[in-house]
N, C-alpha and C positions, 0 to 999 in steps of 0.2 A: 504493500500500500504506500501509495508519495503522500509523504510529508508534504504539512499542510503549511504555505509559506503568507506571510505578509513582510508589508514595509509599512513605515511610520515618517511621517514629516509631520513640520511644523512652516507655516507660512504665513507671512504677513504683518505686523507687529509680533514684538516679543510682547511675552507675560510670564511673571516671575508664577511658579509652579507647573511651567512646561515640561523642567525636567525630571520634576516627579511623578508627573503623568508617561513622560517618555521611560523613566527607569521602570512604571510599574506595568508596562505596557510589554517591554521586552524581558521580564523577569514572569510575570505570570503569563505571558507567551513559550519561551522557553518549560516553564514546569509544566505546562501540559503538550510539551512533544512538538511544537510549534516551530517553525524556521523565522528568524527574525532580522529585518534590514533595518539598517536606516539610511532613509535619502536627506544628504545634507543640502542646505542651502535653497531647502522646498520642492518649488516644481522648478524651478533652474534647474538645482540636482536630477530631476528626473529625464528631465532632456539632456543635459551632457552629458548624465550615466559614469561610466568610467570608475573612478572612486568616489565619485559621489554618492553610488549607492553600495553600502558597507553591510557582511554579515555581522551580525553581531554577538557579543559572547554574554555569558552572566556577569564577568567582570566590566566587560564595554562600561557600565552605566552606574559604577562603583563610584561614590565620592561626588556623586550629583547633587543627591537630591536638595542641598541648602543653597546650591550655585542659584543666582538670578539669570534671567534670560534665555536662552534654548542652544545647548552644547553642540548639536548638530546643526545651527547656524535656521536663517531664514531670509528668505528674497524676491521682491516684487518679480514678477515675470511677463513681460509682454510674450515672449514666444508663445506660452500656454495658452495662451488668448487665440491663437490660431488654432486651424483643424490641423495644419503641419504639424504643428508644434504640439499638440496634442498625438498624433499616429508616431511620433520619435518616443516620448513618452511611453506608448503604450509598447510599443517594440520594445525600448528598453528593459519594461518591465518583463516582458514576459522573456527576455536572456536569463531571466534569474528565476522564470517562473513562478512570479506573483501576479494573485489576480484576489491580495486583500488589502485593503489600504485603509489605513485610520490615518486621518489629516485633523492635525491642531491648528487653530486658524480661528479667523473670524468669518463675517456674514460672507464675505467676498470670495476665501478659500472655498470655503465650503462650499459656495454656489460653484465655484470652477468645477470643485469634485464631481456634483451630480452631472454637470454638464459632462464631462468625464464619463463615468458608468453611462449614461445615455448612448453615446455614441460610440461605447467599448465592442458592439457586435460589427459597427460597418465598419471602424477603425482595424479590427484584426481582417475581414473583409478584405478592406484594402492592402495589406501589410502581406493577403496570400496573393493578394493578383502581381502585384511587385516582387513577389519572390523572396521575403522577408521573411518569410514566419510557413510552414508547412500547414495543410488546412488539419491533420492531425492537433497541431499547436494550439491550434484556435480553436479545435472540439473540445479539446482538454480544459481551455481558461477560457471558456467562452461567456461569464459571464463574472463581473467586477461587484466586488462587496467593498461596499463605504459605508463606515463610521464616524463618525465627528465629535469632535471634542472642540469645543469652544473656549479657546484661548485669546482673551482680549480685558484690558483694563476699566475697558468703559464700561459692561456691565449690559450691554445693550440687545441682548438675543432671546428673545421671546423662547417661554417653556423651559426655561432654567432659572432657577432663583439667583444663583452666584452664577461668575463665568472667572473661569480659574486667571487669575492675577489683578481682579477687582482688589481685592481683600490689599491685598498687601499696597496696591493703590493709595487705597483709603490710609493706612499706616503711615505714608509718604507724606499724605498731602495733613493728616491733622498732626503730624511731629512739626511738619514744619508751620502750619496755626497757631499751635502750640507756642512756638520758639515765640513768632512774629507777634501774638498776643502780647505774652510779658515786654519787650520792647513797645508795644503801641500803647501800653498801660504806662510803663513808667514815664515817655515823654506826651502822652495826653493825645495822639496822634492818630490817624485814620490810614489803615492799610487797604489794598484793590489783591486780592489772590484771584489769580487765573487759571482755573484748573482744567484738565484735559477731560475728552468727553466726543468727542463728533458729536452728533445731534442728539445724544442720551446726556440727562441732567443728572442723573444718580450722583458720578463722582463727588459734583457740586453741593446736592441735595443734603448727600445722607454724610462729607462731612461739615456743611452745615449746622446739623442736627448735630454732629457730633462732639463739635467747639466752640459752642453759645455763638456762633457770627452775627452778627447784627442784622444781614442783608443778604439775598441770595439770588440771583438770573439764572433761570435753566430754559432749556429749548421747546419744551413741552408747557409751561406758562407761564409766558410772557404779563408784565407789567398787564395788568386791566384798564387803565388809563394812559391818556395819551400824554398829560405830563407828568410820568414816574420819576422823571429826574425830580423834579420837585417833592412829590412824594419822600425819595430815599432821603434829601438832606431831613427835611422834616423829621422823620423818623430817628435819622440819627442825632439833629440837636438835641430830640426830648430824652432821647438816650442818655446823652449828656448831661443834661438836666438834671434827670433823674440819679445820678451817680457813678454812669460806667468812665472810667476812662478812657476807654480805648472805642475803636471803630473797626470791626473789620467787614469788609464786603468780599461775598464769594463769585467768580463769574463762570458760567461753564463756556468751553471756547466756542458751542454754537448757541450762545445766547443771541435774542431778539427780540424785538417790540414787535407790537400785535401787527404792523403792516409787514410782519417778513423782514425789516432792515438789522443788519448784525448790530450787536451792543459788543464793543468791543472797551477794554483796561484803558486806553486811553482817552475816549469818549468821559468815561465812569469819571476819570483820577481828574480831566478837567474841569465835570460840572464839579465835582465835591469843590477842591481846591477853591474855585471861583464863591464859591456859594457859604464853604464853611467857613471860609478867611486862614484857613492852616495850611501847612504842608501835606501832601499827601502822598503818600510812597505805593509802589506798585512791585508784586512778587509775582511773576509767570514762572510756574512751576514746571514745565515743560518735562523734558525726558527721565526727571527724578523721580517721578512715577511710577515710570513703568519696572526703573531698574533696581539694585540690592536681593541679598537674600529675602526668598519667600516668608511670608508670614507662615505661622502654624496651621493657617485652616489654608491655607494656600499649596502647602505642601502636604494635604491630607485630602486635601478634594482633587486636588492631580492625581494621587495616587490611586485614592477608591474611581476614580471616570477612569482612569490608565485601563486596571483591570476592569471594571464593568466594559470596555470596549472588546477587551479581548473576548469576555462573555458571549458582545453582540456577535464579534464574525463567528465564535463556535456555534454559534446558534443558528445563522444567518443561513435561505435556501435563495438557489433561484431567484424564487417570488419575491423576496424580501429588497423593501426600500430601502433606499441609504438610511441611515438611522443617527441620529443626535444624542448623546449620553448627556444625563441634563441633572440638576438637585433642583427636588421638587420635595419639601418640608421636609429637610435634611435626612432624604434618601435619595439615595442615584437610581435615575428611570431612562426609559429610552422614548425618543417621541420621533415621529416622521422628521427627517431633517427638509424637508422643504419647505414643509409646512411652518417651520418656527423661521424659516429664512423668511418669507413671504410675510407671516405677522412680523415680522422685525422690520423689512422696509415700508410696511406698512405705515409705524411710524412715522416714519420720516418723510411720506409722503403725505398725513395727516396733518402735519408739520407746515411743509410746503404749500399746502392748501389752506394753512391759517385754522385748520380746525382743530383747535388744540385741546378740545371738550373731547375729542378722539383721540386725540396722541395721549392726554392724561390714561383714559380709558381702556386700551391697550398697552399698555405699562403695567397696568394691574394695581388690583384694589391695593396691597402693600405700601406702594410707589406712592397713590393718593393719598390715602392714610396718615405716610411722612409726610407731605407734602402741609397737610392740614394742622399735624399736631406742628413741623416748623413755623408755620405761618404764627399760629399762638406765643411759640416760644419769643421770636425774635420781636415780637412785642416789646415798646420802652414800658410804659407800664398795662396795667389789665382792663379790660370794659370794667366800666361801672353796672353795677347790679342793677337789674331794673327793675324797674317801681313795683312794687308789690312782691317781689320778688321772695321766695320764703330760702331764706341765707343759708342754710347746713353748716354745722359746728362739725370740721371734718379735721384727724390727728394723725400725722407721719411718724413712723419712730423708726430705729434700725434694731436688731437684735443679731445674736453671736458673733461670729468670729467677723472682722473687716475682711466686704470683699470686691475688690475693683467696679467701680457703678454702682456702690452703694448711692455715691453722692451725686449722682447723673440722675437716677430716679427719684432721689428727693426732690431733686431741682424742677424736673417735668413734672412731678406731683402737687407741687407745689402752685408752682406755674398756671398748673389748667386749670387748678381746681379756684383759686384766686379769679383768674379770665371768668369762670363762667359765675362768679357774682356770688360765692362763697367763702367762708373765715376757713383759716390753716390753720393749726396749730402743728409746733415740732415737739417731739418730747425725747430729751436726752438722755441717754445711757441706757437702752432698753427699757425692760419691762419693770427695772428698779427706778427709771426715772417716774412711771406713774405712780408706784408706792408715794416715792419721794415727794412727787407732784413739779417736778421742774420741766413744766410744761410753757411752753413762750408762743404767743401769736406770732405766723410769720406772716412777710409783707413780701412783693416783689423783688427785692433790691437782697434779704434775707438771704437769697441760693444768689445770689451773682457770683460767679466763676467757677461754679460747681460741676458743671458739666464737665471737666476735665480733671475732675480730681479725683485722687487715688484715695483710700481710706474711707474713715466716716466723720463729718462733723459733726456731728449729731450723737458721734459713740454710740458703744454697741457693745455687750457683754450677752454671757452665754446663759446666766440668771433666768431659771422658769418658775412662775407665780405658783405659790401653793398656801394651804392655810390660812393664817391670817394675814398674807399678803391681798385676798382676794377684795378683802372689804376696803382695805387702803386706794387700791385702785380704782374700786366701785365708789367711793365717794370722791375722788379727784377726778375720775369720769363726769359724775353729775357736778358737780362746783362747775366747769369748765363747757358741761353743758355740750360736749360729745357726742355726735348723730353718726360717727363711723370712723374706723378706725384701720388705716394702712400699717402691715410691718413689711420691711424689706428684712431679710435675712434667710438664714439658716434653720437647722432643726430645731435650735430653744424657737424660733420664731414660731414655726408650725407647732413645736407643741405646748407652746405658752397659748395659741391660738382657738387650739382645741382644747385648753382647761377652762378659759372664760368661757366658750361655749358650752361646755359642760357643766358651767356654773350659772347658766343662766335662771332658771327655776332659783336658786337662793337668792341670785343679783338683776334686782332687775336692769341696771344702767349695761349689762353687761346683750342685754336684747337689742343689739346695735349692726350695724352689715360689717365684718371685721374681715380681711381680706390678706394674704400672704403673697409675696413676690419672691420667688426664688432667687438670692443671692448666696451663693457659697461656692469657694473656687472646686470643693472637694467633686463639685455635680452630683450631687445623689438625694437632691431633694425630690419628691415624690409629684408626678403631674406633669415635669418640667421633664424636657430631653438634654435640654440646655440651661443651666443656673448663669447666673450672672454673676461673671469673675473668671469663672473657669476659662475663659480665652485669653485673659490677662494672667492668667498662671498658667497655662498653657507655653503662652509665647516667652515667661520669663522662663522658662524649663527651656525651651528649644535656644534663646537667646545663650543660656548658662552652657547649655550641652555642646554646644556650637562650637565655644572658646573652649571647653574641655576636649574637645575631640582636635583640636589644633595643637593641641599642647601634649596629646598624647601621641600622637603620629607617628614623629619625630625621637621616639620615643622605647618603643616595641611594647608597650602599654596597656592594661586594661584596668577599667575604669567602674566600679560599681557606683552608682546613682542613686541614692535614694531620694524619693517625691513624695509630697503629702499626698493627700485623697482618704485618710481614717481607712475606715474597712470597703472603701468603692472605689476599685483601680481605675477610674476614667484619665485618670495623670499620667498614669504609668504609661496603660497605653496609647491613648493618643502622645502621648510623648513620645514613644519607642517607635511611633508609626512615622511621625515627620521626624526624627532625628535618624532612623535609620538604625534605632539599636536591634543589636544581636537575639538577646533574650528579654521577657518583661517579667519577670514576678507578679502575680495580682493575688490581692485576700480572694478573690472568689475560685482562684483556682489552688490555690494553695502550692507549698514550696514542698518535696521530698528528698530524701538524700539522693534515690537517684536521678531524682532532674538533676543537681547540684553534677552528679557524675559525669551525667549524657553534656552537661555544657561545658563542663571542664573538658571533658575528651574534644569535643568539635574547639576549643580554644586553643588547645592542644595544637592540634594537628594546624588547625589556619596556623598558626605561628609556626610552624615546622616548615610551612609552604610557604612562606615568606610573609605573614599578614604582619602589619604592625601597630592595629589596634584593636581595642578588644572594646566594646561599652554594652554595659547590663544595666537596667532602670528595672529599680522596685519599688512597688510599694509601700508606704511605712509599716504596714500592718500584715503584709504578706504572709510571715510566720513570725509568730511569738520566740522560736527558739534558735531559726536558722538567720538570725538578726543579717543589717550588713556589713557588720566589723566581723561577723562568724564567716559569710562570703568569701568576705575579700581574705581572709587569712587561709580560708582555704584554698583559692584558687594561688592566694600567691607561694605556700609551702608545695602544695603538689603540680605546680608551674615548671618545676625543674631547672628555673634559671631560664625558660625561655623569652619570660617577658616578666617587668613589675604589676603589683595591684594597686590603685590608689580609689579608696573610698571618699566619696564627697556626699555632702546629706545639704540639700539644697534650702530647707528650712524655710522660715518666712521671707524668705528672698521671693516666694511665689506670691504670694498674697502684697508684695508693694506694687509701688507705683501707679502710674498714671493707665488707666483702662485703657482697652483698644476702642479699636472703634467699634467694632462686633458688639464689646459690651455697652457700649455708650447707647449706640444704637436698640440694642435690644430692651437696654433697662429702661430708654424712653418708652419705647413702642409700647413694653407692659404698663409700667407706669399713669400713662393714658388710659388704659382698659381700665385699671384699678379705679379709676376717678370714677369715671362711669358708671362703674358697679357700682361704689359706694353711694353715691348720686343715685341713681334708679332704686336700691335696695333701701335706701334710708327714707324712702316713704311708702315703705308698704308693711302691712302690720307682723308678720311675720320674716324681719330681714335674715338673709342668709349669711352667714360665716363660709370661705371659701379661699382655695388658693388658685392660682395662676401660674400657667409656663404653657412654652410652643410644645405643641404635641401632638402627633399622625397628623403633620402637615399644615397644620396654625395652630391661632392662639387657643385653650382648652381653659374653660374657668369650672374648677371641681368643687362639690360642698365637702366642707370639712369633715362631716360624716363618712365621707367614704377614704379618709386617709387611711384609718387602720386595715383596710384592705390591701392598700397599695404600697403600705412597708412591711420590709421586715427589719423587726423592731428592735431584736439580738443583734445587728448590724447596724442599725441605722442607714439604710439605704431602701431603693426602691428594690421590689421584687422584680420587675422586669425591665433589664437595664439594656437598651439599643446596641448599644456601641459593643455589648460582646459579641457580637454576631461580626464584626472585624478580624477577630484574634486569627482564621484562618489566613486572610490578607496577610497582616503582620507576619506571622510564620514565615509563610510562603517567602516575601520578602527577604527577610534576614539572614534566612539561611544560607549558608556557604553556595558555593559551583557545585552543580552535582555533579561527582561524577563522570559523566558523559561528557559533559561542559571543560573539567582539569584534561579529562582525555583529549578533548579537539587543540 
């Protein structure tokens, strides 16, 4: 039987996590018996042929997956554009006898492809009347399987929620908001960022959302008035006004007013300039974008599409359409790929035609969503409550451990719940702060600069109400006159959450809609697939691992890891998935002496073979007794002198700094939901207690009642956790050359 061959390119812009779509493409290619090419330099590569298209080995693609940019190169191609230039392609393919092709690319690539398979039957056709190709040749690969994988920064391809090197995009453009803020704060100044994008405003959008901006043009809608310029200083004087310092405006580069005409940075910088009476500075973010190492979800959504691609072509007959590998509520799916190419220009022909009620539209309810809750936020201050209006006494607090966007979701909770003509109150230190009763009205101006901060203002301890704490609460409730009650946090949150509700019958103040937002980087809060934090500990694990694996190289080195996560290994492995480690330890699978065995022998031996790095991530809680100072002392006594061990235990280095944008983004998006609930639930006679998190595919609001179902309570974690349904991936991954692989 012939081995089953494909090739793999990338074309068109780079996008940081190409190459760990490209490494997991020829890795889980290879482990299922697969022949693997890669064509460099795209479809150039595939018309010049030669060594542009390379077999490939399990090593080939060792040492990628943190690289930014695409190892096997990428390049605009006019020849492909032709039918010539198309039948040299196809000849060359079939010298190596491929007739499966996954192309990483944008709308444009991709359309090339289909056009591609369309005309793969007259194109070998012709290739037998020339004398090219034997009409045997052409019975044999007579028909082209395309996959796609959407690699582009802007975010812009209908039927996937992310498109791999978004993410790390966003990383680019709010590090540098970030920087350019604290400078526009200290001299009182007004900044213009120009962020990339073609005619999708996402980039702009969502970080926006992510860096409290003041102002924001995206392509999809335009100003609603015809003098906006007036509008924006407006907006930003009272900004001023009202206490901010600084100014920043965000531009997407196909920004425009409602007649079609581009808004471009220097238009913006000269009404401000003229109008504010300041200086005004401008930052075009241009190619910093796209480039640097991959983010953590950037280098783990490469990976799972890499393989889910290989899936499509094992799967793939005949009949079968080109197909699109896409995240649709953080699962990988496959959707007709023309059909998401066609609603993609759709946009921008919706655009072109000024009807941007449709370009919103097709973008998806998500896109709008932000779009609405930004519009609130970049508010200088909130609508006044209208008349008659019945006001809600609504309370924020945080509870357990700090976890990156704790204070992102204060700040949106805050925000809306203010705008729509109701009192905030914050309460600090957790659920000891309502004992205590340090409980403070907050105002607008209260969360300014929150959105970017790491930590909790607000504090936050792991304290859960019992006894006679319940009554101290129950009357600082009613004093303050309490209609609902927000906690962002962890498990004291949830089950400080579910004690008032169960104290309702003794207390009545406690008969109020009380509502949980999963924050905790461990991810193992129940409801949630995703907690708030966990991508900011995420990235500082892969950030940490990065520099450890550079330091060990050089070295002949291995490296045990240990990661938080309590008894829920989502650290570990989504760590060990974007860093590329060896083995992961997780408490749910537990550690035995013979795994310990089976990893030493294969470390062993890589090292005999020349390797010269070794890295294992664990979990902190993997095994009570095979610790990882017991690891590391084993691996390094029965090493034999082939290589050292160095133990590192990365500690609350995870839980600092400043969110990504993931989380920023996400903790607004719930944060919003929460208001609402509270808001609807706080006038109805029987209000609900409940928590919130994204779940099979959006947002999921569960009543508190059914948590005890959905943990298990001996762990503290959820009973059915997504993310092990990876661990084969990962494997797969890690493992040495089989094999067959050292033989060739």
């Amino acid at each position: 039987m012939t081995t089953k061959r494909l090739a793999v390119l990338t074309s068109g812009g780079d996008a940081s996590g190409m190459n760990a779509a490209i490494r997991a493409i020829v890795r889980i290619a290879l482990n299922q018996g697969i022949d693997v090419y890669a064509i460099y330099e795209g479809y150039q590569g595939m018309i010049d042929a030669g060594e542009s298209i390379r077999k490939m080995t399990w090593d080939s693609v060792g040492g990628i997956l943190h690289r930014g940019g695409t190892v096997i190169g990428t390049a605009r191609c006019d020849d492909f554009r032709t039918r010539e230039g198309r039948r040299t392609a196809a000849h060359n393919l079939l010298i190596h006898e491929i007739d499966n092709l996954i192309v990483i690319g944008g709308d444009g690539s991709l359309t090339g492809a289909n056009i591609f398979r369309q005309e793969w039957p007259s194109l070998l056709g012709e290739l037998v009347e020339m004398g090219k190709i034997t009409q045997e040749v052409a019975d044999k690969h007579a028909n082209l399987t395309i996959v796609g994988l959407v690699g582009s920064i802007d975010n812009d391809m209908h039927g996937t929620d992310m498109t791999i090197g978004a993410d790390t995009a966003l990383h680019r453009i709010t590090e540098a908001v970030d920087a350019i803020s604290s400078t526009a704060a200290s001299h009182q100044r007004t900044f213009v960022v120009k962020v990339m994008g073609r005619n999708c405003g996402y980039l702009a959008l969502m970080s926006a959302l992510a860096t409290g901006a003041d102002w924001v043009l995206i392509p999809e809608s335009p100003p609603n008035i015809d003098n906006w310029q007036q509008k924006m200083v407006d907006d930003l004087k009272a900004g001023r006004k009202a206490g901010r310092r600084d100014s920043i405006v965000i531009i997407a580069e196909g920004a425009q007013d409602r007649d079609g005409n581009p808004i471009g940075s220097t238009e913006v910088t000269k009404v401000l300039e003229e109008q504010l009476g300041e200086e005004v500075r401008v930052t075009v973010l241009g190619h910093v974008q796209r480039g640097g190492n991959p983010s953590a979800f950037d280098r783990n959504l490469g990976t799972l599409m890499g393989s889910a691609a290989v899936d499509a072509v094992l799967a793939a007959t005949p009949e079968t359409e080109p197909q699109l590998i896409c995240l649709r509520g953080n699962r990988i799916a496959r959707r007709p790929l023309m059909e998401c190419v066609e609603r993609t220009k759709a946009v921008a022909e919706a655009i072109s035609a000024h009807d941007y009620e449709r370009a919103m539209d097709l973008r998806g309810s998500s896109f709008k969503a932000a779009f609405r809750t930004l519009r609130t936020l970049l508010r200088s201050l909130p609508h006044e409550a209208l008349a008659g209006q019945k006001r809600l006494r609504l309370a924020v607090m945080n509870s357990g451990a700090p976890a990156p966007g704790m204070n992102t979701a204060i700040r949106a909770a805050v925000r809306i719940g203010l705008d729509k003509g109701h009192v905030i109150f914050g309460v600090t230190n957790g659920f000891q702060g309502l004992i205590d009763d340090t409980v403070t009205e907050m105002d607008w101006m209260s969360v300014n600069g929150w959105a970017s901060m790491g930590g909790s203002e607000l504090g936050a301890n792991r304290e859960i109400p019992s006894g006679r704490d319940f009554y101290a609460i129950a009357r600082n409730l009613e004093k303050h006159g309490i209609q609902g009650l927000l906690i962002v946090g962890g498990w004291s949150a949830y089950q400080g959450a579910y004690q008032l509700y169960r104290e309702r019958d003794n207390f009545p103040a406690f008969n109020i809609p009380i509502i949980c937002l999963p924050a905790s980087i461990n991810n193992n809060l129940p409801g949630s697939e995703l907690s708030i934090g966990a991508d900011t500990a995420l990235n500082n694990i892969v950030w940490a691992v990065d520099r450890i694996k550079q330091s060990a190289i050089a070295l002949r080195r291995c490296f045990v890891v240990e990661v938080m996560g309590r008894h829920c290994g989502y650290l570990a492995l989504m760590g060990g998935l974007a860093t590329g480690a060896e083995r992961v330890y997780l408490h749910e699978e537990g550690v035995t002496l013979r795994d310990l065995q089976a990893d030493l022998d294969k470390l062993v031996t890589g090292f005999e073979h020349g390797k010269r790095l070794g890295l294992i991530i664990r979990n902190e809680n993997a095994n009570p007794i095979y610790t990882s100072d017991f690891v590391a002392a084993l691996f390094e006594e029965e090493g034999g002198g082939l290589f050292d061990v160095r133990k590192t235990i990365l500690g609350h280095v995870q839980q600092g700094g400043d969110p990504t944008p993931f989380d920023r983004i996400q903790s607004t998006t719930l944060a919003s939901k929460c208001i609402e609930f509270l808001i609807e639930n706080a006038q109805t006679e029987s209000p609900m207690s409940a928590f919130i998190g994204l779940e099979s595919g959006g947002i999921q609001i569960h009543n508190i009642e059914e948590m005890p179902k959905l943990i298990d309570e001996a762990n503290q974690r959820p009973k059915k956790q997504w993310w092990l349904d990876l661990r084969a991936i990962a494997k797969i991954l890690a493992q040495p050359a089989p094999q067959s692989q050292l033989d060739t």
